[in-house]
N, C-alpha and C positions, 0 to 999 in steps of 0.2 A: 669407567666413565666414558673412555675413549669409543668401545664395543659398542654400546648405550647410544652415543651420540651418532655411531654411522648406523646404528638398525636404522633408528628413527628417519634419518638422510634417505635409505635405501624405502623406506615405506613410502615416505613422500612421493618419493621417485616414481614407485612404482603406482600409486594415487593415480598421478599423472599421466603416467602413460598411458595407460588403461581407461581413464577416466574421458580420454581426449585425442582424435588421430589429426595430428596437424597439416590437413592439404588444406587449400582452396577451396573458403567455405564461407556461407552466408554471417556467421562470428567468426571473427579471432578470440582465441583464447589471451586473455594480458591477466591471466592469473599472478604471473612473479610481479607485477606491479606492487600485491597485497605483502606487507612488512609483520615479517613474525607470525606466518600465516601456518598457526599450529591445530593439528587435529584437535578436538574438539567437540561439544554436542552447542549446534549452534541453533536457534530459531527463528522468533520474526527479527524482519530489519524496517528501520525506518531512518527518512530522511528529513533531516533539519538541522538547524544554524545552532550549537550546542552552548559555541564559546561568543556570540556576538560581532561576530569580526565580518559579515554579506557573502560569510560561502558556507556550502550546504556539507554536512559530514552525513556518511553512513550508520547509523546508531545499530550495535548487531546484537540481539541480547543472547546471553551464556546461559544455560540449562546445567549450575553447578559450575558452570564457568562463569569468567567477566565475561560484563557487558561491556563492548567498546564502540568508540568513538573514533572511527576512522575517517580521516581528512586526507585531501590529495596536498601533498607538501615536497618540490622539488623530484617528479616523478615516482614518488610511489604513496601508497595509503599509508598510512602511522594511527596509530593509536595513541589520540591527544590526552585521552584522560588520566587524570590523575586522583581523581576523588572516591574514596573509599564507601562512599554511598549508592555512587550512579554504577563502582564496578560491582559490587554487592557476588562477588563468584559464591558464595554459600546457598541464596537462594537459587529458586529455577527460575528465573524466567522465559517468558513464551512469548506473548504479544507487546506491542509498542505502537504510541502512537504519540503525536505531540502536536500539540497549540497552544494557542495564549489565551489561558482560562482567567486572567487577573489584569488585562487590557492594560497592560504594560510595553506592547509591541512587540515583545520574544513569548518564545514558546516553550512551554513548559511539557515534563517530557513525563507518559503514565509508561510504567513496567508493570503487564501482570505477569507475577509469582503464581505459578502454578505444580505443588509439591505431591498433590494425588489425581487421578484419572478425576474422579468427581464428587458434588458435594463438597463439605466442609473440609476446608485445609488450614496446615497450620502456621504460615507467613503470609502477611498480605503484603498487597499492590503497595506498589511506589509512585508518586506523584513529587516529581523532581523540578523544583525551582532553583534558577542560577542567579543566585543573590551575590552581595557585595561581601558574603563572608563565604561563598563557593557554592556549591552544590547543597543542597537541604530539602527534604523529604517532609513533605505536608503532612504525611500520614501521621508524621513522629511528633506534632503539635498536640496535648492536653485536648484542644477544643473538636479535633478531630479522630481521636482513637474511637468514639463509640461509632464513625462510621465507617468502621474500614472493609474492607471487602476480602472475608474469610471464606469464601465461594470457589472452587478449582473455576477459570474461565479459558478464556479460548484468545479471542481477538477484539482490539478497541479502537472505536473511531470516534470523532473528534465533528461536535452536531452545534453549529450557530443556531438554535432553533427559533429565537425572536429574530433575527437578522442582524442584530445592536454590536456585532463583534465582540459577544461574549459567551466564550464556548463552552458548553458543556462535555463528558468524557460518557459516550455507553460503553457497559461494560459487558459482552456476551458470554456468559456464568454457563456452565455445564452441572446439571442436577442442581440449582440454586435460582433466586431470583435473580435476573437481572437487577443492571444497577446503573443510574445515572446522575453523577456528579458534576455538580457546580460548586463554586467558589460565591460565598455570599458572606460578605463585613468582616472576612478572612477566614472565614471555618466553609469547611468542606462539606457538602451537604448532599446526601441521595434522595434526589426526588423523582426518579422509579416510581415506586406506590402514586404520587401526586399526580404523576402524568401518567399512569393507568397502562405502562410499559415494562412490569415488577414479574413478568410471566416465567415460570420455574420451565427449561425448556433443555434439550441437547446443545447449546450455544456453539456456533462453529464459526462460520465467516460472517462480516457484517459490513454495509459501505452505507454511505450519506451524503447526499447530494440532492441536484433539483432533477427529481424524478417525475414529479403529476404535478404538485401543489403549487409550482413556481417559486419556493423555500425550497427551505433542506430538508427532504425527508429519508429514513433510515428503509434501507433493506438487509434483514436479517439471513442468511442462509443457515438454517439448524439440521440438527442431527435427531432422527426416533422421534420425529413431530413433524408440523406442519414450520413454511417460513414464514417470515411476516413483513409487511411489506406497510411502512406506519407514514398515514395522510399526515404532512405537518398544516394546523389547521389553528393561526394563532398563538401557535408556541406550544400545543396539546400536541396528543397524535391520535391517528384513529388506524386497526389492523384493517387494510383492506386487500389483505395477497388473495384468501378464497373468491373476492368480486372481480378483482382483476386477474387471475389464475397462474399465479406464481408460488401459490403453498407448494405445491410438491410433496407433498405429504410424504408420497413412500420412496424417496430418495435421501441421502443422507449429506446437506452442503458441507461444501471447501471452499478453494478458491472462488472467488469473485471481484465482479471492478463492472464499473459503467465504462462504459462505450459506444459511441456513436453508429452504430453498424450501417446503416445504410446511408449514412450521409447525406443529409436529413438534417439536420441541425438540432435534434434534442438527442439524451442521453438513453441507451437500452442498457437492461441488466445482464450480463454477462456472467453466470452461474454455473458453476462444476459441482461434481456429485462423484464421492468415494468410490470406487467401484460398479459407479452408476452412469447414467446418462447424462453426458453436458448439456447445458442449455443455453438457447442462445433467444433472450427474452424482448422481442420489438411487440412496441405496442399501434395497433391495430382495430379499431371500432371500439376503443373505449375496454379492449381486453388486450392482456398480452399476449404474442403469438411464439411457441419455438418455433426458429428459421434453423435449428443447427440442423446438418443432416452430418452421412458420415464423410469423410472418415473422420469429422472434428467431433462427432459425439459420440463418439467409441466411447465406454468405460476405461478407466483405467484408475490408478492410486495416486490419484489428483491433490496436489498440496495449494500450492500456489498458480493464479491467475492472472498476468500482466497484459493488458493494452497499452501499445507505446510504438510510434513511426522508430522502429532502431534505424533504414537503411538510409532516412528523409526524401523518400522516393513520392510522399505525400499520404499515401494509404500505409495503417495502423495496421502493427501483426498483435497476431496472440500469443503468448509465450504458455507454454504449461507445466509446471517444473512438479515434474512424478518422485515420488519416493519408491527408491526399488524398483526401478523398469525405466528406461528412455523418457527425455523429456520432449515434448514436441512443440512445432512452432507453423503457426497460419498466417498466412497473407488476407486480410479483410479486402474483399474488392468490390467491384458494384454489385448491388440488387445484394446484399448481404451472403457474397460467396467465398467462401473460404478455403482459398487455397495452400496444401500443407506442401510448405518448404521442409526439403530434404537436410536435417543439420549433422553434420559432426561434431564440430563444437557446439559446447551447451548440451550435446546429446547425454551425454553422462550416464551410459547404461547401468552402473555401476552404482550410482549418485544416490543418497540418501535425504535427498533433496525434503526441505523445512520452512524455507521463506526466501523470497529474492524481493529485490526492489530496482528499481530504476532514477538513475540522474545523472547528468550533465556535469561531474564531478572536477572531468578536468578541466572544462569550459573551453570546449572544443567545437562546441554545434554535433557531436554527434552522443548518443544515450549510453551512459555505462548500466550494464547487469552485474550486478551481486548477487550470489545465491550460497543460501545458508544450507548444512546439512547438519543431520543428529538421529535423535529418537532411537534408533534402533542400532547404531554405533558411530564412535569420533571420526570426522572428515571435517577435513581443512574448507575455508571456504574460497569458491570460485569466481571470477570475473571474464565480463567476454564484453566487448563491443560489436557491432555490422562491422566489415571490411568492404569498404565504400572505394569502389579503384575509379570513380569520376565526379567530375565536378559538381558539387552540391548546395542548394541555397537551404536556408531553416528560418523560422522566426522563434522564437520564445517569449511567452507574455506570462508576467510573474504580479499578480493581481495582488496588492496590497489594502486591508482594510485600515479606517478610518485612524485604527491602533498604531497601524505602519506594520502590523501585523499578516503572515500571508493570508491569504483570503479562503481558508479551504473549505469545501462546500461550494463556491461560487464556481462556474460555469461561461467557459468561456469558446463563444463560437465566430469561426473563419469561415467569411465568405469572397467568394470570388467567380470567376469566369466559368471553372471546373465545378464547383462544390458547393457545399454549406457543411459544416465539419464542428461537429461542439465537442468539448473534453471539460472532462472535471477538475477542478484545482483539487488534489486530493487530500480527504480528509480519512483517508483508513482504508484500506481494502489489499486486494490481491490473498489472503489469509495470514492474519496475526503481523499484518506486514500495514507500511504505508511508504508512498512513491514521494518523490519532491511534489512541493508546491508549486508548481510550472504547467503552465499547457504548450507544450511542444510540437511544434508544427513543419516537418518538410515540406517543402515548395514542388510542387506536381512540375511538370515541363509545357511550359507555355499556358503558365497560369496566370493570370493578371488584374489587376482591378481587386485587388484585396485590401479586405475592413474585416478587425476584429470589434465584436460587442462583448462585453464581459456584462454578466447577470449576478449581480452580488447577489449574498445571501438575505438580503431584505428584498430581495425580486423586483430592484430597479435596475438599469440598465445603463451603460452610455457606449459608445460606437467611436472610435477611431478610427483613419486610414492608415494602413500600413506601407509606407513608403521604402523603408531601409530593410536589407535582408541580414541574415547572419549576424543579428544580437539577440542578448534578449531586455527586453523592455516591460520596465517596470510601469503598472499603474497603478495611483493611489485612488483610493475611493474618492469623491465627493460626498 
């Protein structure tokens, strides 16, 4: 046992070293932060409030492993859970996402189980409620077994489609129909087929926000087809990627997130491609334009896609966490140029990289990175911050709907002297992955005269001025 327990020491060890050369660098590595941080097949991560207490855990799902529930407690992550439902280490799961499908104002959390490459499989998804007798699984309810979702799938994002703060879950299926779930007089219900969104396809990345419509409308990135890109039109949808030209037909999506690239004040789609060409999708005369040139749209084995200010310098990088090869990172600067910061840390030549996410975990004002590894062998997982050696201001505004629920899907933009700058409260993205429900904002240098507007998901608006720097600030709907 004694042998046993120093291999494993010396493996770590060496993860580490190899994984990470510690100079002077755009991240610090605060991996030892992470408590019990064992090799592993790890996948997507998502962020939200598990146990109800107004602070955000890392939710990291296990492939044959637990899933856990990592909270910042007394300087390091812990793993709060304790219920045998949410650890579920027998299934696989892959993707995660979480909202409040039953306007309760907590958020309930979707795990898809994914036990074959594609088509029909034999565990389905978990849709996890935290009731008064602990964790419980919608799926395991009599009224909802005939709609469970026996489909290998990919990633799930979380769609307010009337506005009303009542979320529905897409569910992007690989060789299967799609599927999208609502909660109606307590049974789970797929109405895919109903809203004409039921398309048998490669399901790979998907996000949801207000893209055209002024609602939340869904972009798919797929794999051995076309993506789709759905008008929300009333609560329906309509595919319009081939009229606005984001099908991509012969590329195969990953990683994706909205992001404001040109500062501008509405949201672009922000699209990786397997081995293929990144894209970087602004829209432009009523079509969308790629602005990526190189070296940000080199191919490479693209998992994960994050936008997010790590250094709060004001301008948003791009993180891109590769499986088997370096991961890279871009500076978003004007006129949508991208320029690629040189990293060490996060570089992770080594890195088997699966899903990362972002949030403000130890409530510091500056962004923590998670990043998951797997698929092709066990790796511990990673964390890194910016290492910020000067003085810094931030805002954060954490839009709540009418539920008390976070608001994701809504859209929340900062203007000021410098900018106009919109980010999404997110509701699914980066792949198999979702970010906290926060729009996070560094303060540029000699920026002034700042008002945030938040655009709920019913496409009304209301405008605040930002007086106070370094919180974050809640608002509730009206």
């Amino acid at each position: 046992m004694v042998i046993k327990y120093l291999l494993k020491l010396f493996l770590v060890f060496i993860f580490f070293v190899f994984i990470n050369q510690s100079k002077a660098d755009f991240f610090k590595d605060i991996t030892s932060l992470i408590d019990n941080n064992d090799f592993r097949l790890s996948y997507g991560v998502s962020v939200t409030d598990i146990n109800q207490d107004n602070k955000f855990e890392f939710v990291v799902t296990g492939f044959g492993f637990s899933n856990l529930a990592l909270s910042y407690q007394n300087g390091k992550l812990i793993n709060i859970n304790k219920n045998e439902i949410f650890d579920d280490a027998k299934r696989k799961t892959i993707g995660v996402a979480a909202c409040d499908i039953d306007q309760d104002g907590f958020e309930e959390i979707y795990f898809l189980n994914t036990d074959t490459y594609s088509g029909e499989k034999k565990y389905s998804d978990r849709l996890i409620d935290n009731t008064s007798d602990g964790f419980i699984d919608l799926f395991e309810k009599g009224i909802n077994k005939k709609n469970l979702n026996l489909t290998a799938g990919r990633s799930v994002v979380c769609v307010d489609r009337n506005g009303d703060g009542k979320y529905g879950i897409y569910v992007a299926n690989y060789g299967g129909p799609t599927r999208f779930y609502e909660q109606s007089s307590g049974q789970i219900l797929d109405l895919a087929e109903q809203l004409k969104i039921d398309k048998i396809t490669g399901g790979r990345a998907v996000v949801a926000g207000n893209i055209l419509s002024g609602k939340t409308d869904i972009f798919a990135a797929n794999e051995r087809g076309k993506n789709f890109l759905y008008y929300n039109s009333d609560g329906f949808f309509q595919d319009i990627a081939n009229d606005y030209k984001v099908d991509d037909q012969f590329e195969n999506g990953r990683g994706t997130t909205l992001s404001d690239i040109l500062y501008r004040g509405r949201l672009d789609i922000v699209t990786s491609n397997w081995n293929g060409y990144h894209r970087a999708f602004v829209l432009e005369d009523n079509k969308f334009k790629d602005i990526a040139t190189p070296t940000y749209n080199i191919p490479t084995r693209i998992r994960t896609v994050i936008s997010a200010d790590f250094d709060n310098d004001g301008y948003d990088e791009i993180f891109m966490n590769n499986i088997g090869e370096p991961n890279k990172l871009f500076k978003i600067k004007e006129n949508g140029f991208f320029e690629e910061i040189k990293i060490q840390n996060a570089y992770e030549f080594n890195g088997l990289g699966t899903g990362a996410a972002v949030a403000d975990i130890d409530d510091d004002g500056i962004l923590e990175l998670l990043v998951s590894h797997g698929e092709s062998g066990m790796q511990p997982l990673t964390m890194y911050k910016a290492d910020i050696r000067k003085d810094f201001n931030y805002v954060r505004i954490k839009p709540l709907n009418n539920y008390g629920a976070p608001a994701r899907g809504a859209t929340v933009i900062l203007s000021s002297n410098l900018r106009t700058h919109a980010k999404t409260v997110d509701a699914g993205s980066g792949y198999l992955c979702q970010m906290e429900p926060v729009a996070h904002y560094g303060i540029r240098e000699g920026e002034k005269n700042i008002s945030i507007e938040v655009i709920w998901t019913n496409g009304l608006s209301e405008t605040f001025n930002i007086n106070d720097f370094n919180k974050t600030i809640e608002i509730r709907q009206k």
